[in-house]
PyMOL commands that place a pseudoatom at each C-alpha (Angstrom):
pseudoatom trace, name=CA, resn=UNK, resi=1, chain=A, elem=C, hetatm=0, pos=[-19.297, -6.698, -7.233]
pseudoatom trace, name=CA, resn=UNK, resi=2, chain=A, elem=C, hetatm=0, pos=[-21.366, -4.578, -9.712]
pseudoatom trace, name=CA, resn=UNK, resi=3, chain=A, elem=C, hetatm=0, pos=[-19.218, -3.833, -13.149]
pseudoatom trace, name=CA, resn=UNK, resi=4, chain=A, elem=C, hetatm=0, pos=[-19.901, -0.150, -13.005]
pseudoatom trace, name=CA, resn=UNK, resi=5, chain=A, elem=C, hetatm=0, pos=[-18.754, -0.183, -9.469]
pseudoatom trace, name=CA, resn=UNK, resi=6, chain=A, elem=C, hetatm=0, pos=[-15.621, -1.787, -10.064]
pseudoatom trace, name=CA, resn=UNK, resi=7, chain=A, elem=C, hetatm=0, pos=[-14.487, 0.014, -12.899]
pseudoatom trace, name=CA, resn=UNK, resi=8, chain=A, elem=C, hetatm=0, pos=[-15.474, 3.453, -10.666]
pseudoatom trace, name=CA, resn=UNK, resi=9, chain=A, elem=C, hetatm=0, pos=[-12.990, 2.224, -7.688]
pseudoatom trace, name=CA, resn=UNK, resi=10, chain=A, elem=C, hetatm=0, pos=[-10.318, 0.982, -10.073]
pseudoatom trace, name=CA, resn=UNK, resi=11, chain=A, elem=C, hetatm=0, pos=[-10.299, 4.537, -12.203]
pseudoatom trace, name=CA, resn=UNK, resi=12, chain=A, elem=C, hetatm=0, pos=[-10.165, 6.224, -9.191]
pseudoatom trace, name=CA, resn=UNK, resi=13, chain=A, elem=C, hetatm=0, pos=[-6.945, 4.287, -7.460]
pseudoatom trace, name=CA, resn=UNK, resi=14, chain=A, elem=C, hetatm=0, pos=[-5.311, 4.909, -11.008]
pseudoatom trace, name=CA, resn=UNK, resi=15, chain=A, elem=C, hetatm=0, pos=[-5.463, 8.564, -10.793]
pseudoatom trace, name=CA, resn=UNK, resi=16, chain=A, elem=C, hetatm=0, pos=[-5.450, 9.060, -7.278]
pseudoatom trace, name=CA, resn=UNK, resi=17, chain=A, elem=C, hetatm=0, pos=[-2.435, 7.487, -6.979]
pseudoatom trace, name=CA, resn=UNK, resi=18, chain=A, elem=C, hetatm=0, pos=[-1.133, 8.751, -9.812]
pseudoatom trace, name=CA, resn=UNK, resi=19, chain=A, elem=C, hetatm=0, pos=[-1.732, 12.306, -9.025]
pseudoatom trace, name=CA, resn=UNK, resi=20, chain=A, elem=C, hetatm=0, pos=[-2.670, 12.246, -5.591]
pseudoatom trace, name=CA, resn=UNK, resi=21, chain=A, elem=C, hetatm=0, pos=[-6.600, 12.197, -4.061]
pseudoatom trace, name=CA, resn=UNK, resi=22, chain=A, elem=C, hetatm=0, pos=[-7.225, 15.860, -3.555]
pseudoatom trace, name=CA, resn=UNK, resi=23, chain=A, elem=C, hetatm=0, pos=[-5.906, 16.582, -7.152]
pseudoatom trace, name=CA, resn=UNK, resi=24, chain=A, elem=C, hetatm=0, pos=[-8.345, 14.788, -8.736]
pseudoatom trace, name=CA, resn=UNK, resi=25, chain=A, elem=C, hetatm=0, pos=[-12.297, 15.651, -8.895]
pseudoatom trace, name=CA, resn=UNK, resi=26, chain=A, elem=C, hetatm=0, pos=[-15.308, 13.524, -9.187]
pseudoatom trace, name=CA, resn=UNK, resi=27, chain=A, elem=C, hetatm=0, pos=[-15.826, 14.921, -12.939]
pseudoatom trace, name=CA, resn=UNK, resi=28, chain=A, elem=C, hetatm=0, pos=[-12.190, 13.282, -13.798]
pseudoatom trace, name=CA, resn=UNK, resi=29, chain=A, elem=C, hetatm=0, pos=[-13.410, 10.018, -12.499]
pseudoatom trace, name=CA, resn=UNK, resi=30, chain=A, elem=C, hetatm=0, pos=[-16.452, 10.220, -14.181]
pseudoatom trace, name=CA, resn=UNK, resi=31, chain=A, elem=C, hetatm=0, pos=[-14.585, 11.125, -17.650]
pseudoatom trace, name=CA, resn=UNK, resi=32, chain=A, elem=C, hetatm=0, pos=[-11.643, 8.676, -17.322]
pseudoatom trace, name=CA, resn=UNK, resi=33, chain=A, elem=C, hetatm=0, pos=[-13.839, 5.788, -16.402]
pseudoatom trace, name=CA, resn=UNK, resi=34, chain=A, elem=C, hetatm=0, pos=[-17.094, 6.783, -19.191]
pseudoatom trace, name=CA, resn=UNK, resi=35, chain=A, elem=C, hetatm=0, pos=[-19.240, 5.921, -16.321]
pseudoatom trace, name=CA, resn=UNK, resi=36, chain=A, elem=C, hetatm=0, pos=[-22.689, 8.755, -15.874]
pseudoatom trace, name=CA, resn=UNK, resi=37, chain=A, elem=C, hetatm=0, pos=[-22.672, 10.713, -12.733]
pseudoatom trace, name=CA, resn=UNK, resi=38, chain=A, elem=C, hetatm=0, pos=[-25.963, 8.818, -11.428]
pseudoatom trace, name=CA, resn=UNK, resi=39, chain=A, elem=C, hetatm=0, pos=[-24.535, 5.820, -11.856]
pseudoatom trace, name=CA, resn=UNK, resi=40, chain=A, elem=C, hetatm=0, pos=[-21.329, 6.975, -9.368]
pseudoatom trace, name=CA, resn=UNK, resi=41, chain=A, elem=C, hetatm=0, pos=[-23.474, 8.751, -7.105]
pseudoatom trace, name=CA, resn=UNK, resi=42, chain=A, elem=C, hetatm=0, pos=[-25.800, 5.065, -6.682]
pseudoatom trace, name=CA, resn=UNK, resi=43, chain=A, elem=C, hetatm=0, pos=[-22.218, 3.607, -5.439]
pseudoatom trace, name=CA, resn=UNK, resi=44, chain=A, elem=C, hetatm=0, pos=[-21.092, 6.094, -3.679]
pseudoatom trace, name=CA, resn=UNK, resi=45, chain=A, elem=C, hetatm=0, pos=[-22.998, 8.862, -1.325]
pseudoatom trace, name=CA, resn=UNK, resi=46, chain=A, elem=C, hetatm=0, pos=[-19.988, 11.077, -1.725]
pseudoatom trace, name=CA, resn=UNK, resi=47, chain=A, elem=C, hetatm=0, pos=[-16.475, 11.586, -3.114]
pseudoatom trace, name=CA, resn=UNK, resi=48, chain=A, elem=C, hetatm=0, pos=[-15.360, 10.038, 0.624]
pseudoatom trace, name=CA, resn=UNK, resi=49, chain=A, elem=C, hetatm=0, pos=[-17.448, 6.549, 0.036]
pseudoatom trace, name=CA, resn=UNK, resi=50, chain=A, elem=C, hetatm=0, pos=[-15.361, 6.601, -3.352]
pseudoatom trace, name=CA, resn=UNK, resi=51, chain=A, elem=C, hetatm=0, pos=[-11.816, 7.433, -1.498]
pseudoatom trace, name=CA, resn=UNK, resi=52, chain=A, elem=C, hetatm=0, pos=[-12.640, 4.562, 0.968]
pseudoatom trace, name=CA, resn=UNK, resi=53, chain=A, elem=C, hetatm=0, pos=[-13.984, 1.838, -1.484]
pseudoatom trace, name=CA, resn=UNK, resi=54, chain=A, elem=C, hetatm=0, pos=[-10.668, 2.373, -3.257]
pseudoatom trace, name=CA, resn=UNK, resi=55, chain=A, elem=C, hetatm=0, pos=[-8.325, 2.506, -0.023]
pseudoatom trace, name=CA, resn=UNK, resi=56, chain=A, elem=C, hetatm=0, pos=[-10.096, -0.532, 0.682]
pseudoatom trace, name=CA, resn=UNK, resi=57, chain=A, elem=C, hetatm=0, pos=[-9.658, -2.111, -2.993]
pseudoatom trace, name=CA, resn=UNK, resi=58, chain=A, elem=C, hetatm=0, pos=[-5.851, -0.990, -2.698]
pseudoatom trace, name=CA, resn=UNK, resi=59, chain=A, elem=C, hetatm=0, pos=[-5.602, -2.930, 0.820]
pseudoatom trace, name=CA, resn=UNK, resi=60, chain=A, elem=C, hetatm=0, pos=[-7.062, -6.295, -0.770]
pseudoatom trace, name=CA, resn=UNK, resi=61, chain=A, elem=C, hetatm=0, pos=[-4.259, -5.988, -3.580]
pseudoatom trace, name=CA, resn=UNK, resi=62, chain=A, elem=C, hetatm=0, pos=[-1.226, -5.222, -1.633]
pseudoatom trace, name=CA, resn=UNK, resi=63, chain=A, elem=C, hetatm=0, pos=[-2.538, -7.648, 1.197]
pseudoatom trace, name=CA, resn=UNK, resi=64, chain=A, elem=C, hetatm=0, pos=[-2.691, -10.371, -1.490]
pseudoatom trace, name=CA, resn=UNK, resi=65, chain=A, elem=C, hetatm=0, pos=[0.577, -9.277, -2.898]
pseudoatom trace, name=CA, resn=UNK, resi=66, chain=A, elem=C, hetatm=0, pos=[2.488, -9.536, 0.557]
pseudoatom trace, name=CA, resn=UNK, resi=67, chain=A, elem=C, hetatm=0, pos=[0.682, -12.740, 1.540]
pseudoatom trace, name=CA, resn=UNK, resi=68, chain=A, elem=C, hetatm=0, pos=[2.109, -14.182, -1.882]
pseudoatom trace, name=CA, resn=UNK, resi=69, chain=A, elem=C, hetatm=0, pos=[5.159, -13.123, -1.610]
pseudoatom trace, name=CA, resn=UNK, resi=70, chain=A, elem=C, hetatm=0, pos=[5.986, -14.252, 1.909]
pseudoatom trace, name=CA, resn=UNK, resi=71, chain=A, elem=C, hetatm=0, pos=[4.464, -17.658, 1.328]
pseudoatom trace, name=CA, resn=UNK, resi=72, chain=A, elem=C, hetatm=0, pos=[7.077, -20.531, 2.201]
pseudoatom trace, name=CA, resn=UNK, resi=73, chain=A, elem=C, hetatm=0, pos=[9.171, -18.004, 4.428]
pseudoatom trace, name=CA, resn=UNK, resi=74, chain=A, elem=C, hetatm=0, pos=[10.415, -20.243, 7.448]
pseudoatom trace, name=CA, resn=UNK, resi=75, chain=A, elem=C, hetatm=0, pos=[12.604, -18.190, 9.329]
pseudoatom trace, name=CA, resn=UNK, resi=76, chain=A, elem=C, hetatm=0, pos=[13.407, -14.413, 10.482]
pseudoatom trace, name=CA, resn=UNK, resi=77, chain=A, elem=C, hetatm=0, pos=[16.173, -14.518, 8.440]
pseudoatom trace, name=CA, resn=UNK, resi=78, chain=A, elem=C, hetatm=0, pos=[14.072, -15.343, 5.322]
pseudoatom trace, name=CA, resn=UNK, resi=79, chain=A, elem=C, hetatm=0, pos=[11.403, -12.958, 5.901]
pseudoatom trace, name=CA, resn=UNK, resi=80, chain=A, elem=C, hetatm=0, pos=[13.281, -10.110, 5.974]
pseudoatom trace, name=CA, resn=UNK, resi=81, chain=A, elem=C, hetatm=0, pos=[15.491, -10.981, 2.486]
pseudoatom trace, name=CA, resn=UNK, resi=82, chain=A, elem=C, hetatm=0, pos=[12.092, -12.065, 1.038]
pseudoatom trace, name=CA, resn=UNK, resi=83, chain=A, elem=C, hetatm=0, pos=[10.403, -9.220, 2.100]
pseudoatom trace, name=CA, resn=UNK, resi=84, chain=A, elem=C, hetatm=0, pos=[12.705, -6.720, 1.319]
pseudoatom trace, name=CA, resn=UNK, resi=85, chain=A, elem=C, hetatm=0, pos=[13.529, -8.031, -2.193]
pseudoatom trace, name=CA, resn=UNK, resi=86, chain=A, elem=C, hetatm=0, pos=[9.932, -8.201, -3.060]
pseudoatom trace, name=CA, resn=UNK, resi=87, chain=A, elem=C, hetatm=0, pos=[9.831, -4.675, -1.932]
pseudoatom trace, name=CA, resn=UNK, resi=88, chain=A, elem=C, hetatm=0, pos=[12.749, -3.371, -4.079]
pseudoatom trace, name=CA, resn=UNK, resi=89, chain=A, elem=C, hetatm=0, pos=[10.792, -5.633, -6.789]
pseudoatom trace, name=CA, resn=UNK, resi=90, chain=A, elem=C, hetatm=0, pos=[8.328, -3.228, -6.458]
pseudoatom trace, name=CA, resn=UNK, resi=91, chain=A, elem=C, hetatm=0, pos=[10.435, -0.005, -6.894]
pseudoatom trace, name=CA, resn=UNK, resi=92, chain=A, elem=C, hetatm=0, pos=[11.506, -1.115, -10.175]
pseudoatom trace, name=CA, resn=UNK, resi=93, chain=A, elem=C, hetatm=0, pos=[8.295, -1.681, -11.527]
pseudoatom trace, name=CA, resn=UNK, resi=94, chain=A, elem=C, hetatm=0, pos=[8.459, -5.671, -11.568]
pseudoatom trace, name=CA, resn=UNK, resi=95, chain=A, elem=C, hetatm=0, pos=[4.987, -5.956, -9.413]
pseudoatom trace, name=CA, resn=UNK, resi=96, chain=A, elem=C, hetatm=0, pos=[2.085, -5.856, -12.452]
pseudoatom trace, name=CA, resn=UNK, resi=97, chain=A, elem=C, hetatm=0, pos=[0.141, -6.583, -9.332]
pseudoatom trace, name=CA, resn=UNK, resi=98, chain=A, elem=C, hetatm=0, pos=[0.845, -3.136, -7.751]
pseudoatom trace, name=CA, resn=UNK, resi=99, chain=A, elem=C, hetatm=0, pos=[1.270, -0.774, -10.774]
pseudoatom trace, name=CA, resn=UNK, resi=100, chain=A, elem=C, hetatm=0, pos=[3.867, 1.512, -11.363]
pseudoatom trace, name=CA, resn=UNK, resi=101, chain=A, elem=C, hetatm=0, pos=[5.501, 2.480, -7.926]
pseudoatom trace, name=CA, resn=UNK, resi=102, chain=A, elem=C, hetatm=0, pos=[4.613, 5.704, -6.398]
pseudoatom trace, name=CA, resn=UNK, resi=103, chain=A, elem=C, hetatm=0, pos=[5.066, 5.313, -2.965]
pseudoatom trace, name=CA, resn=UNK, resi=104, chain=A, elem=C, hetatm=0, pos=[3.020, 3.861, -0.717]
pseudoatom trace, name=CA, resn=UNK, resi=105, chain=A, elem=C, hetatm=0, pos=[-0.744, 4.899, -1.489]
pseudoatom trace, name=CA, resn=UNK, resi=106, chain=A, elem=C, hetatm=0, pos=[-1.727, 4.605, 2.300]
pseudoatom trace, name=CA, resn=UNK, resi=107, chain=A, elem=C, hetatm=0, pos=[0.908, 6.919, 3.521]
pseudoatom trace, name=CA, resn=UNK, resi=108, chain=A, elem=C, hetatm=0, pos=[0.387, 9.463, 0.145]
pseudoatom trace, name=CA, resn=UNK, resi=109, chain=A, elem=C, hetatm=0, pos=[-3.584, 9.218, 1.232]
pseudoatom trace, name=CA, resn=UNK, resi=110, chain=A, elem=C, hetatm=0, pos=[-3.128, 9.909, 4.615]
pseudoatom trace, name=CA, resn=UNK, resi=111, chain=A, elem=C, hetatm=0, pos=[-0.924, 12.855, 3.957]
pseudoatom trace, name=CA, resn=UNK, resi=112, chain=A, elem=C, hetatm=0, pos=[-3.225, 14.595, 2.575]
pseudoatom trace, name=CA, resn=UNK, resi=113, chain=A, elem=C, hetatm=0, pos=[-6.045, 14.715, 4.967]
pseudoatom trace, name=CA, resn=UNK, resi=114, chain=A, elem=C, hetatm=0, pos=[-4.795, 16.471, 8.168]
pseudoatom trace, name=CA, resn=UNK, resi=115, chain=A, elem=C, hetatm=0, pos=[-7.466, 15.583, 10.699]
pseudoatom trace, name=CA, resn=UNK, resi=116, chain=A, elem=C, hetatm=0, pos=[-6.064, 12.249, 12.179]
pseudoatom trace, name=CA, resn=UNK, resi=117, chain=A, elem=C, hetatm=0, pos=[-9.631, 10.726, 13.135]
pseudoatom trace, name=CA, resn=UNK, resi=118, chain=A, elem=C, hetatm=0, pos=[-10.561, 11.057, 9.683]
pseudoatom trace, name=CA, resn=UNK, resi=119, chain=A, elem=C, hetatm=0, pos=[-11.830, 7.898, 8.249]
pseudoatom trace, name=CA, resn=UNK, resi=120, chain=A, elem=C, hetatm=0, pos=[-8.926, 7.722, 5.373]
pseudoatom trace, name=CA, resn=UNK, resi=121, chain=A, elem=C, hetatm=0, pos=[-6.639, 8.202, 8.281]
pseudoatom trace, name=CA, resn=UNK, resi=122, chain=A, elem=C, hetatm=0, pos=[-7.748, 5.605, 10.434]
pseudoatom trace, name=CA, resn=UNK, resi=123, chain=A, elem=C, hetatm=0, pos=[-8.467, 3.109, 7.472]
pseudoatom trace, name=CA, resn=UNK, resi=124, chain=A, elem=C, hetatm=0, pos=[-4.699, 4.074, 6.393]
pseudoatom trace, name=CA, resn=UNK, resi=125, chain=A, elem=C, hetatm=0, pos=[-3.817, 2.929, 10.052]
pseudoatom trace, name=CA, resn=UNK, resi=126, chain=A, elem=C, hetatm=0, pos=[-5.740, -0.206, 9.888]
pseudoatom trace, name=CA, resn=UNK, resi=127, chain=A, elem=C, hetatm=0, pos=[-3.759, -1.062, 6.605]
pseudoatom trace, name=CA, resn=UNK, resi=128, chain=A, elem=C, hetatm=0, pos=[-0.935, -0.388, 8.439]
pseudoatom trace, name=CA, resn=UNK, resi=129, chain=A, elem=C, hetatm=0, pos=[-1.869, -2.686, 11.619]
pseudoatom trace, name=CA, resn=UNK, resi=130, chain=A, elem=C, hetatm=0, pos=[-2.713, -5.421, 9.152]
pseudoatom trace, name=CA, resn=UNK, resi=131, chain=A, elem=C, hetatm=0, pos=[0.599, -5.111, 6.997]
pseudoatom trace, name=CA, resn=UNK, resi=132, chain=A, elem=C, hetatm=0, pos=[2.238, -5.655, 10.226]
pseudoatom trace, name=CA, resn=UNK, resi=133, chain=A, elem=C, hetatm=0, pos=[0.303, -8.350, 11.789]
pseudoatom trace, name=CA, resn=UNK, resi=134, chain=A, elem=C, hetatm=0, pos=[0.903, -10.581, 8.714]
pseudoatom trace, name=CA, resn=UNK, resi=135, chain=A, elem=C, hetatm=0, pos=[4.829, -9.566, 9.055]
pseudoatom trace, name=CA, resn=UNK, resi=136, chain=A, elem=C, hetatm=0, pos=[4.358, -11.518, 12.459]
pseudoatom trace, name=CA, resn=UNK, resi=137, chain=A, elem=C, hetatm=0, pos=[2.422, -14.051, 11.651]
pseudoatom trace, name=CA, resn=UNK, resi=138, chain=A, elem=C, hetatm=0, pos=[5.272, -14.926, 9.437]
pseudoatom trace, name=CA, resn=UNK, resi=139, chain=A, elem=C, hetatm=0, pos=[7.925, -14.618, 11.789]
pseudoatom trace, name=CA, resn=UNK, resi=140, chain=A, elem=C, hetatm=0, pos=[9.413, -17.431, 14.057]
pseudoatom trace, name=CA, resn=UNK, resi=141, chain=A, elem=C, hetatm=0, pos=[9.206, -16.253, 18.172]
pseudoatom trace, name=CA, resn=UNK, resi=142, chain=A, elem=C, hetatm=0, pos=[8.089, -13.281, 19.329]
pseudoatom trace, name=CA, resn=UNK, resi=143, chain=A, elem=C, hetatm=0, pos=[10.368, -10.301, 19.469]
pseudoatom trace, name=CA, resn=UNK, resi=144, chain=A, elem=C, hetatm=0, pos=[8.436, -7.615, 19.190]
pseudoatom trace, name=CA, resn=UNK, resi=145, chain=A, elem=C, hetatm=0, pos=[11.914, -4.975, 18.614]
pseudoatom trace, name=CA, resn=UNK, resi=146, chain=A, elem=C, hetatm=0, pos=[12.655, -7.184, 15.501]
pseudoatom trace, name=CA, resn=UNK, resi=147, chain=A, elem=C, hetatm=0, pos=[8.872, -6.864, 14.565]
pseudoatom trace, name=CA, resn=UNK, resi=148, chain=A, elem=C, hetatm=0, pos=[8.887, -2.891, 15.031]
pseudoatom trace, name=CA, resn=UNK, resi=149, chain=A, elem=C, hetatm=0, pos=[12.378, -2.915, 12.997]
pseudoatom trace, name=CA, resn=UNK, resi=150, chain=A, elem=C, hetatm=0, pos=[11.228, -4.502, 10.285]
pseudoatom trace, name=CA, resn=UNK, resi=151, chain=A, elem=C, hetatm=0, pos=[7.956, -2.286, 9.743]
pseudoatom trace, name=CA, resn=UNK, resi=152, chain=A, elem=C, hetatm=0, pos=[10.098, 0.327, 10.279]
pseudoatom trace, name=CA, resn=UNK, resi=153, chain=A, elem=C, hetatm=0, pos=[12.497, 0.210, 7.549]
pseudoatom trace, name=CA, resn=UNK, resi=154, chain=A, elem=C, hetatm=0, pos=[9.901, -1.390, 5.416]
pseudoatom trace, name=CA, resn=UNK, resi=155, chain=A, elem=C, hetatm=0, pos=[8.155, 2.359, 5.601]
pseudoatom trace, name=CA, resn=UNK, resi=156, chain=A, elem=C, hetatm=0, pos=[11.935, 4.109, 5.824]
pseudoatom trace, name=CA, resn=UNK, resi=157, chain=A, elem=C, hetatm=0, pos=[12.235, 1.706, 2.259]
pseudoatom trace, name=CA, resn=UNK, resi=158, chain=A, elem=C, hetatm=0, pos=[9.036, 2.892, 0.608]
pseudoatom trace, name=CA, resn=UNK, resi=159, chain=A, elem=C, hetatm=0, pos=[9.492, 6.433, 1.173]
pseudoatom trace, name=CA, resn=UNK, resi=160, chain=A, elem=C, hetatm=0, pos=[12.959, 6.733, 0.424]
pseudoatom trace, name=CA, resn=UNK, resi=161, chain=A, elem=C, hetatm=0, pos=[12.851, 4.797, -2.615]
pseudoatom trace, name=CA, resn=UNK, resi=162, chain=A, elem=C, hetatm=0, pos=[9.738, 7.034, -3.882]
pseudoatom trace, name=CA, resn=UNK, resi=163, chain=A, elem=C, hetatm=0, pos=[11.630, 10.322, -2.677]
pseudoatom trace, name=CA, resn=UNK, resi=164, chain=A, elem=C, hetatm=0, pos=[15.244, 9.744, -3.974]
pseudoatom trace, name=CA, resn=UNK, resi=165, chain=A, elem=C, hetatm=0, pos=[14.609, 7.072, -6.219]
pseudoatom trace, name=CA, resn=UNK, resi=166, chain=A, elem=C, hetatm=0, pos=[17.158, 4.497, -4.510]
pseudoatom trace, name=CA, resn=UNK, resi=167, chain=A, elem=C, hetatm=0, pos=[15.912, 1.145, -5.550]
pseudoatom trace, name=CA, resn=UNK, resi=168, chain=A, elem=C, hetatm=0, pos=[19.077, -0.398, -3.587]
pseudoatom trace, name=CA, resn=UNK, resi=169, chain=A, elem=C, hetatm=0, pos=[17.650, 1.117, -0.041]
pseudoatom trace, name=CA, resn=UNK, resi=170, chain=A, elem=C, hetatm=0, pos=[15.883, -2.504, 0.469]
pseudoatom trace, name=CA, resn=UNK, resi=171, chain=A, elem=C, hetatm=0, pos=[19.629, -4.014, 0.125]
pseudoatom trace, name=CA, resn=UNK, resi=172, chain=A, elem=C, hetatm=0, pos=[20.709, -1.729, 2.474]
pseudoatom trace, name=CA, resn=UNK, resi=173, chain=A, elem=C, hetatm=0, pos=[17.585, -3.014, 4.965]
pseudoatom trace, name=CA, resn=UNK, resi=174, chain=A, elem=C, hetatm=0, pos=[18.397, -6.224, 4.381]
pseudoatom trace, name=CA, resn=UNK, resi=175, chain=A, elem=C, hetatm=0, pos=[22.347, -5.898, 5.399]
pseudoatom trace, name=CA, resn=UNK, resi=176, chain=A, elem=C, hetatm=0, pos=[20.914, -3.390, 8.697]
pseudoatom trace, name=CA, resn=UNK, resi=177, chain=A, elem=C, hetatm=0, pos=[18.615, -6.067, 10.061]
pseudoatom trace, name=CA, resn=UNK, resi=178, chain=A, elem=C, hetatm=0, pos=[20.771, -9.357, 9.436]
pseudoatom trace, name=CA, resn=UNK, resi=179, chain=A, elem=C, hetatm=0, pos=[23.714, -7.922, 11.129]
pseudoatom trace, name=CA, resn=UNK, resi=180, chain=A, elem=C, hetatm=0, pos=[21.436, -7.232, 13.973]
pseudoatom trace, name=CA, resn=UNK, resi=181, chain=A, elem=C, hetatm=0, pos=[19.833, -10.926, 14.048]
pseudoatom trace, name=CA, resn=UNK, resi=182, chain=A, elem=C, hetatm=0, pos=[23.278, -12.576, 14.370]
for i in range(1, 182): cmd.bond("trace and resi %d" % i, "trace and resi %d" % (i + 1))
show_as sticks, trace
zoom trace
C-alpha cells in the first residue's frame, strides 16, 4: 500500500475514533497527518472513500486481534473465558494492537450515519457478520442460541464498559454464559 495512503487511513481512524467521524473534517486529516490535499483527494474521491478505507483498515486489525487471541481455544467453555478476558484486556488499555478503548469503532461509526443502507452501515454489519462467524468457527457443535449469546454480551460488554466504565462487565459475561453451558 502507498505510504501517503497509509498514513491518510491511519490519521483518520486516530481521530475518528477518538472524536467521532462527523466531528472531524477533511482539513484535520490533512493537518494531523502533513499530507497535501491532492495527494488525499488521489486516494480518496471523497471524505466517504476515506471513512471506508479506514472502517476497512480497523476490520483487518481487530480481525487479526480476535483471530490471535482465540488461537488454541478447544472448547465452548474456553472460548468464552478467552474471549471475554481478552475483551476486558481491551477495556483497560492492555491491547497496543487496538489503541486506547473507546468503544467499539463499528458501532460508534454506524451511529452516526442514520440511513441504514448506507455503505458505513452495511460495512459496519459485515464487520459484525465476520466477528461472529470467526466466534463459530471457534466453537465446538453447533448451537446457534449459545452463538447469538455470546455476540450478544460481547456487544452488551463493549458498550457498557465504554458507557459506565465497568471493566469487570466481561467477568460478569463470563459467570452468565458458563452457568448456562453446564
Amino acid at each position: 500500500m502507498n505510504e501517503k495512503r497509509q498514513l491518510l487511513i491511519e490519521t483518520a481512524l486516530t481521530l475518528f475514533y477518538q472524536n467521532g467521524i462527523n466531528s472531524v473534517g477533511i482539513n484535520e486529516v490533512l493537518k494531523v497527518s502533513g499530507v497535501a490535499k491532492k495527494t488525499l483527494y488521489s486516494h480518496f474521491d471523497s471524505k466517504e472513500s476515506l471513512i471506508l478505507s479506514v472502517l476497512e483498515h480497523r476490520h483487518h486489525i481487530f480481525i487479526g486481534w480476535l483471530e490471535n487471541q482465540l488461537e488454541g481455544v478447544t472448547n465452548n467453555l474456553e472460548l468464552v473465558e478467552t474471549l471475554f478476558s481478552a475483551l476486558k484486556s481491551w477495556f483497560v488499555g492492555a491491547e497496543p494492537a487496538l489503541g486506547h478503548f473507546r468503544g467499539c469503532f463499528f458501532i460508534n461509526s454506524s451511529a452516526e450515519f442514520s440511513d441504514p443502507d448506507s455503505a458505513v452501515t452495511l460495512y459496519c454489519q459485515k464487520h459484525k457478520q465476520e466477528v461472529k462467524n470467526l466466534i463459530k468457527h471457534k466453537m465446538t457443535g453447533e448451537d446457534d442460541l449459545l452463538l447469538n449469546a455470546i455476540c450478544i454480551m460481547k456487544e452488551g460488554a463493549i458498550t457498557t464498559a465504554y458507557i459506565t466504565g465497568d471493566h469487570d462487565v466481561s467477568d460478569q459475561c463470563i459467570k452468565i454464559l458458563k452457568s448456562n453451558m453446564c
